[in-house]
C-alpha positions, 0 to 999 in steps of 0.5 A: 915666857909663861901665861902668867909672865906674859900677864904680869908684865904686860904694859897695861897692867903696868900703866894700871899699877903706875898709875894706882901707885901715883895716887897713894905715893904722889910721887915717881920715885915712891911710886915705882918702888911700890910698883917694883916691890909689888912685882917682886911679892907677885912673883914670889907668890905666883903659885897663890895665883888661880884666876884668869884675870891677874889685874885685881890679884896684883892691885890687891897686892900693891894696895896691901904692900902700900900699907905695910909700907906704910905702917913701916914708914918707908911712905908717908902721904904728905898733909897739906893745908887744904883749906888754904889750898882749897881758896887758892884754887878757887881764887884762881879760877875766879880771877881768870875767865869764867870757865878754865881752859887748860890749853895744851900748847901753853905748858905753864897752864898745863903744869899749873892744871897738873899742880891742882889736879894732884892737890885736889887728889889729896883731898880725896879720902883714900877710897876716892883717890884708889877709885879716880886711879882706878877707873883711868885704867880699869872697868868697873867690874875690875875695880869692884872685886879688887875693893870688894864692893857692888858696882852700884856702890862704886859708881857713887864713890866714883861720881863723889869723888869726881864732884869732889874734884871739880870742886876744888879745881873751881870748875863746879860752883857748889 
């Protein structure tokens, strides 16, 4: 197996690219044909390859492969009625305690957590949801050369996004 193999196929970086595809498809089967697509176009074009870091390489391709799809119309990103959501969330949360706990041995909370949490991703603007899926998994510095923007930026985008969360998840009052 060769350097390159061995980086491509390291569980890491396939965790990274689950987890990127997630946040563009929202859902397990969309999500590992993209991932499976990607690996497919890396291995074809590993010669394009010339760093020593293969992580933005192959981020840059599942992003750009997502958008071909896309445009294809093999994905589709679902539209929600977000406001609608939106109210539900918050009534929720305001029905129950004052602050949500999510209790792991109840996995009904912890489904319901799980339900929201992808609704309110799809709130996010596309920028907001690669960046939440990103950092799980990636640094800062990473993430930065794979969208092409300074690290101060990102980290705006990245507390943007989280405040956006919390909002519609009902843990922030704004």
């Amino acid at each position: 197996m060769t350097n390159f193999q061995a980086m491509l196929f390291s569980k890491s970086l396939q965790a990274k690219l689950m987890n990127i595809a997630m946040s563009k498809t929202f859902n397990v089967p969309d999500a590992e044909d993209l991932v499976q697509t990607t690996y497919l176009k890396a291995i074809e074009r590993q010669d394009q390859f010339s760093g020593e870091i293969i992580d933005p390489w192959i981020v840059k391709i599942l992003q750009n492969t997502f958008i071909d799809t896309t445009r294809k119309g093999k994905f589709t990103v679902p539209n929600t009625n977000k406001a609608q959501e939106k109210m539900r969330v918050k009534g929720e949360v305001s029905l129950g305690d004052d602050t949500p706990e999510y209790a792991v041995e109840d996995p009904s909370k912890t489904a319901m957590a799980e339900r929201d949490l992808k609704m309110c991703m799809k709130e996010l603007n596309e920028i907001e949801r690669e960046v939440v899926a990103m950092k799980q998994t990636m640094s800062y510095k990473e993430i930065a050369v794979v969208l092409g923007i300074k690290a101060a930026s990102l980290r705006v985008k990245l507390c943007r996004a989280k405040e956006k969360l919390m909002i519609c998840m009902g843990v922030s009052n704004d």
